[in-house]
DOFIVO-419970 format. One record per residue (C-alpha): x negated, y negated, z negated. Coordinates in Angstrom, 1 decimal. Each point is the difference from the previous one (the first is absolute). Last residue first. Layout:
<atoms>
<atom><east>X</east><north>Y</north><up>Z</up></atom>
...
</atoms>
This chain:
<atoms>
<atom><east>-42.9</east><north>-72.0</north><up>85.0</up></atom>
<atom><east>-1.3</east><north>3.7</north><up>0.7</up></atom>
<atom><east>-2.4</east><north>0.9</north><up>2.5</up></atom>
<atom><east>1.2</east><north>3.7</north><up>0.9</up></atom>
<atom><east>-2.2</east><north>2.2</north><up>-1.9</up></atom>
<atom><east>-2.2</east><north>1.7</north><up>-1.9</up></atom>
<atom><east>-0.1</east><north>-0.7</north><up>-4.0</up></atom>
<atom><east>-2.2</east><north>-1.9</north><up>-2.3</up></atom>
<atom><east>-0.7</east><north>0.7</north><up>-3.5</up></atom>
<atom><east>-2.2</east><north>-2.7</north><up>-1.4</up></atom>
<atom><east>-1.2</east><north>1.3</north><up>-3.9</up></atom>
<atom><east>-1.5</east><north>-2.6</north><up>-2.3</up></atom>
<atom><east>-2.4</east><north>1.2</north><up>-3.1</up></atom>
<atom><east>-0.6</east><north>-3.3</north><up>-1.7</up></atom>
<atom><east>-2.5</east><north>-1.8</north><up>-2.5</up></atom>
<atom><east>1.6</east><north>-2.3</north><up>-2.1</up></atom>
<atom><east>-0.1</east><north>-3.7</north><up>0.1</up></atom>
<atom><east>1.6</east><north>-1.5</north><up>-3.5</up></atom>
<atom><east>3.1</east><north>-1.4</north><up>-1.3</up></atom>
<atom><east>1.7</east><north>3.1</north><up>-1.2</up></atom>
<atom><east>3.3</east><north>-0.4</north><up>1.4</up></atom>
<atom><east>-1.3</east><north>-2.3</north><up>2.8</up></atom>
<atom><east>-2.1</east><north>3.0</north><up>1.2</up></atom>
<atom><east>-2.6</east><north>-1.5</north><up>2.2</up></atom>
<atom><east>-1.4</east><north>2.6</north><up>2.8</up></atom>
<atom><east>-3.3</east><north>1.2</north><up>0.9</up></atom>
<atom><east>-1.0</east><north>2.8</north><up>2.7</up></atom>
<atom><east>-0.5</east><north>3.3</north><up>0.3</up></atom>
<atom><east>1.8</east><north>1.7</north><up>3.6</up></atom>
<atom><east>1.8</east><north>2.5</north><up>1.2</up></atom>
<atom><east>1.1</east><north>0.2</north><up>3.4</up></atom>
<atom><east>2.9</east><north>3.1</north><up>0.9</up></atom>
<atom><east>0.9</east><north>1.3</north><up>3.2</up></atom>
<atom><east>3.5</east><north>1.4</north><up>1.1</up></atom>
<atom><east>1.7</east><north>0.9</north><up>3.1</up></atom>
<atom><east>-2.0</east><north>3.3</north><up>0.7</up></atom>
<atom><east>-0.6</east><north>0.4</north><up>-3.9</up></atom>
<atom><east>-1.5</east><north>-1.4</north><up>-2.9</up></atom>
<atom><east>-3.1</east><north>-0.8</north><up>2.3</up></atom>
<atom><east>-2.2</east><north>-2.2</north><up>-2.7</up></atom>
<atom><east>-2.0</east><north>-2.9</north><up>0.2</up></atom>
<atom><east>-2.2</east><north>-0.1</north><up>-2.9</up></atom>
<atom><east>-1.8</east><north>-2.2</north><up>-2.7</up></atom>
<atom><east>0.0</east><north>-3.6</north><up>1.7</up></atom>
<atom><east>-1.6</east><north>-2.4</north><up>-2.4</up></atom>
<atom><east>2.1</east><north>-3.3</north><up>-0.4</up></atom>
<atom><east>2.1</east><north>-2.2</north><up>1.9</up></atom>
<atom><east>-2.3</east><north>-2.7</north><up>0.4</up></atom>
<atom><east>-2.4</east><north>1.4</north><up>2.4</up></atom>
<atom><east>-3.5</east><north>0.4</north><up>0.8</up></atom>
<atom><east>-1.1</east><north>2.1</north><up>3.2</up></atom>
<atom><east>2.9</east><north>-1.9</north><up>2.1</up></atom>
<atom><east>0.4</east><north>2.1</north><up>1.6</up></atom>
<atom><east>-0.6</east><north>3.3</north><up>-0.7</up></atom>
<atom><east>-2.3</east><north>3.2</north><up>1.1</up></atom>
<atom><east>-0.3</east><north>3.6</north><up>0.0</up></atom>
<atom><east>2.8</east><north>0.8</north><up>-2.6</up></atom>
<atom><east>0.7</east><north>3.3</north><up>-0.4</up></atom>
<atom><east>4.2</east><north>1.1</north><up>0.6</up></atom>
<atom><east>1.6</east><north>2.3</north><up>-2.6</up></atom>
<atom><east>1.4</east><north>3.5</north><up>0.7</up></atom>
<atom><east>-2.8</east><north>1.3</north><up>-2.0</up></atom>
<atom><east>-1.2</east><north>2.9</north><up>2.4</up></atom>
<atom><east>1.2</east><north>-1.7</north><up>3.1</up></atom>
<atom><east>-2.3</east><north>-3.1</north><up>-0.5</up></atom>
<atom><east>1.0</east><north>-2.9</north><up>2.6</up></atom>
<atom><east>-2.3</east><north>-2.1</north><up>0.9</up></atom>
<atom><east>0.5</east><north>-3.7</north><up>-0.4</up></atom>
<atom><east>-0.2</east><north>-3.9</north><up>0.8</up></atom>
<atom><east>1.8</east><north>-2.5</north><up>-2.1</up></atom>
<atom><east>1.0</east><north>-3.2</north><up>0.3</up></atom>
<atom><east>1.3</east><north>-2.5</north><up>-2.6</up></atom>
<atom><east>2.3</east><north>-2.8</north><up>0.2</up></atom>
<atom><east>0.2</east><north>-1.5</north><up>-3.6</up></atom>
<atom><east>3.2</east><north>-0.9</north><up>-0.9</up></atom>
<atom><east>1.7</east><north>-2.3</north><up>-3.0</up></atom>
<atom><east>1.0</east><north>0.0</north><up>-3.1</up></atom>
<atom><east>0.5</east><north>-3.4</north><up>-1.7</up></atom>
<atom><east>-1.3</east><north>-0.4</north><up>-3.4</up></atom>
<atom><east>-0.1</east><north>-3.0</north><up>-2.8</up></atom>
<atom><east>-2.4</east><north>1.2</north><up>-2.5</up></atom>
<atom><east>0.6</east><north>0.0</north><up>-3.7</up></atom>
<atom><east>-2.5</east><north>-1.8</north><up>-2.0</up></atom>
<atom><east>2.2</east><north>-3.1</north><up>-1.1</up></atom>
<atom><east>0.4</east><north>-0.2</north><up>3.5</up></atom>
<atom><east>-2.2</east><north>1.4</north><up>2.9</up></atom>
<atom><east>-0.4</east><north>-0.8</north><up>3.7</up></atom>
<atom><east>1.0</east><north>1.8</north><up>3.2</up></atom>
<atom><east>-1.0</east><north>3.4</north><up>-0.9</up></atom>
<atom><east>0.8</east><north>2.7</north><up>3.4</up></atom>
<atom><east>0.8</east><north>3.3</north><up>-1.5</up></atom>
<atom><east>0.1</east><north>2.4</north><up>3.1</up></atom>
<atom><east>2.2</east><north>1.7</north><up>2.3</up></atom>
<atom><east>-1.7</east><north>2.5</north><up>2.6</up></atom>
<atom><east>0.7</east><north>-0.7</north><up>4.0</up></atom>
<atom><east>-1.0</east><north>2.8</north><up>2.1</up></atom>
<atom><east>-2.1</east><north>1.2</north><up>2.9</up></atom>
<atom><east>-1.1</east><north>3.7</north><up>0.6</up></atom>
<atom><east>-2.9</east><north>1.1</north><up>2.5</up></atom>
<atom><east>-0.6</east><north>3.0</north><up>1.4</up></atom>
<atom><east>-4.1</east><north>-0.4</north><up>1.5</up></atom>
<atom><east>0.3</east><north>1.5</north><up>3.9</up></atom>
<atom><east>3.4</east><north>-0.8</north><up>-0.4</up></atom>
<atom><east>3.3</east><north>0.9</north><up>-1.4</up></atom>
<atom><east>2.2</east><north>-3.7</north><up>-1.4</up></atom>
<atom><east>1.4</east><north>0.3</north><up>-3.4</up></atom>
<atom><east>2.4</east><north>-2.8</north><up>-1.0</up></atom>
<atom><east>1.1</east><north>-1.1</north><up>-3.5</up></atom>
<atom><east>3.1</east><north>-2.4</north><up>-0.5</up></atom>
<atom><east>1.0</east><north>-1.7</north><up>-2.7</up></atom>
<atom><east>-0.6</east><north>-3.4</north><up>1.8</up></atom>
<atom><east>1.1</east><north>-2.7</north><up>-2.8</up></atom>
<atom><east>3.2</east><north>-1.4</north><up>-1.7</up></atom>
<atom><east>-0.4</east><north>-1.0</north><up>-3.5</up></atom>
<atom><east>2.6</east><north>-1.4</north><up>-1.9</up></atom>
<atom><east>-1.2</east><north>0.9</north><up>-3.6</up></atom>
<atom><east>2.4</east><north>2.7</north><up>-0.5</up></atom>
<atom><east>-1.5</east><north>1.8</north><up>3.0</up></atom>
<atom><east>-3.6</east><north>-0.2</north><up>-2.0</up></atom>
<atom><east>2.5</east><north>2.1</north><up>-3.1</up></atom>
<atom><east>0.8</east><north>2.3</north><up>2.2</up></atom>
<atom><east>-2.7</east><north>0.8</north><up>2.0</up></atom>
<atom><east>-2.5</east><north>0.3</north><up>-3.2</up></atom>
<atom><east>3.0</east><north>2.4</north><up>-1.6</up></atom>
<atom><east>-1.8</east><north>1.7</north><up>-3.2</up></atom>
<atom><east>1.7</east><north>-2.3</north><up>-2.3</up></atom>
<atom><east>0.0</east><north>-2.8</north><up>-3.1</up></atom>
<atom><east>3.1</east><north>-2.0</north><up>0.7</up></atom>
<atom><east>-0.8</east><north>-3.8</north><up>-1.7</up></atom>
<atom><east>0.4</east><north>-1.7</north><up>3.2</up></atom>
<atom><east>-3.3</east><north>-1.1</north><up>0.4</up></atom>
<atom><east>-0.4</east><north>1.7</north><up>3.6</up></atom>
<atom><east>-2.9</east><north>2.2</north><up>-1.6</up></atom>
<atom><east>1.8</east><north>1.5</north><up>-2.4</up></atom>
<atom><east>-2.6</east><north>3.3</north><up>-0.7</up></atom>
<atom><east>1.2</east><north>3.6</north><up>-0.2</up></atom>
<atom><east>-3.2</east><north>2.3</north><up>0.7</up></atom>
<atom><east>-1.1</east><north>2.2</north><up>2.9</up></atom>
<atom><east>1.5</east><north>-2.7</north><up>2.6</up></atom>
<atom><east>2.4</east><north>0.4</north><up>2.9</up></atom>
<atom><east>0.4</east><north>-1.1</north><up>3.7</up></atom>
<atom><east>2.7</east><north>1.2</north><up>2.1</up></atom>
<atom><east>1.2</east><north>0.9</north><up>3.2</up></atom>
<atom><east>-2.3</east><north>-2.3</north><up>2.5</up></atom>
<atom><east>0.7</east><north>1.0</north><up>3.7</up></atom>
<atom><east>-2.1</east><north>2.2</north><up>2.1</up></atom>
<atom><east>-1.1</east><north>-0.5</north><up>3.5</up></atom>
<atom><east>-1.7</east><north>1.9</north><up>2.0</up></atom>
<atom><east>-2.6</east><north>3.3</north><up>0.1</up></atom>
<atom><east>0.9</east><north>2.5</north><up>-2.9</up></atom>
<atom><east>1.5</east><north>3.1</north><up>2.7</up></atom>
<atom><east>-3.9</east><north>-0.1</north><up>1.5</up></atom>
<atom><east>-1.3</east><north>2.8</north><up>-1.7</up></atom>
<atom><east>-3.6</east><north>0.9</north><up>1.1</up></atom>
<atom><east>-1.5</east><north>2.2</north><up>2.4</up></atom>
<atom><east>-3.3</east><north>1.3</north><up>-0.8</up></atom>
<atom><east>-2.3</east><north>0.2</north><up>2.9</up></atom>
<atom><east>-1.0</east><north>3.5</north><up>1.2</up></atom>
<atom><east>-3.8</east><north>0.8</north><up>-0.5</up></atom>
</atoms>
């Protein structure tokens, strides 16, 4: 039996592109109702690692940062958020039928982001993470429940 020999052009480093939403929610409280997650979180000041990087191994593993809805305290029954990042690691096989990569294991096993649905090769410089979690719309005033799309690109580390 010959051994299978897989692509090895998505190993490295990719950079964060952009992060969109299924549904148009303000979630910077600026009164703009969109489908821009990244833009409207880069509106708020915040400067993180937007970086993903994919090391080849015996188990492939993937490690990124992933933006989430951190409540400091409540007023008048509105929260008072802060995104932040959760470091999460991934390791993966990679299914050549889908195009997507299987999840074998992640660290940690619980996390605040939200449910990873898929990582997806786009294409050789491309991969896609989409995940369910929950957001606050401050146009409607309530936590709705979230399609959220990372697309992340190969290359240089950008600054």
């Amino acid at each position: 039996m010959t051994e299978k020999i897989r692509p090895d052009f998505f190993y490295g480093n990719y950079n964060l592109q952009a992060i969109s939403m299924n549904q148009m929610l303000d979630i910077n409280d600026d009164g703009d109702s969109n489908l821009d997650f990244l833009g409207q979180l880069e509106s708020l000041g915040s400067e993180q690692n937007n970086r993903m990087t994919f090391l080849e191994g015996e188990n492939d593993e993937m490690f990124f940062n992933f933006y989430y809805p951190n409540v400091l305290t409540e007023q008048n029954g509105v929260p008072i958020i802060r995104f932040v990042t959760e470091s999460v690691s991934l390791f993966v096989d990679f299914n050549e039928n889908t195009n997507q990569f299987d999840i074998s294991e992640q660290n940690p096993p619980n996390i605040e982001v939200g449910e990873i649905i898929s990582l997806d090769l786009i294409d050789q410089l491309t991969l896609e993470v989409i995940i369910n979690k929950n957001l606050y719309d401050f146009q409607e005033n309530e936590w709705k429940a979230v399609t959220v799309n990372y697309q992340f690109v190969r290359g240089l580390i950008s600054t």
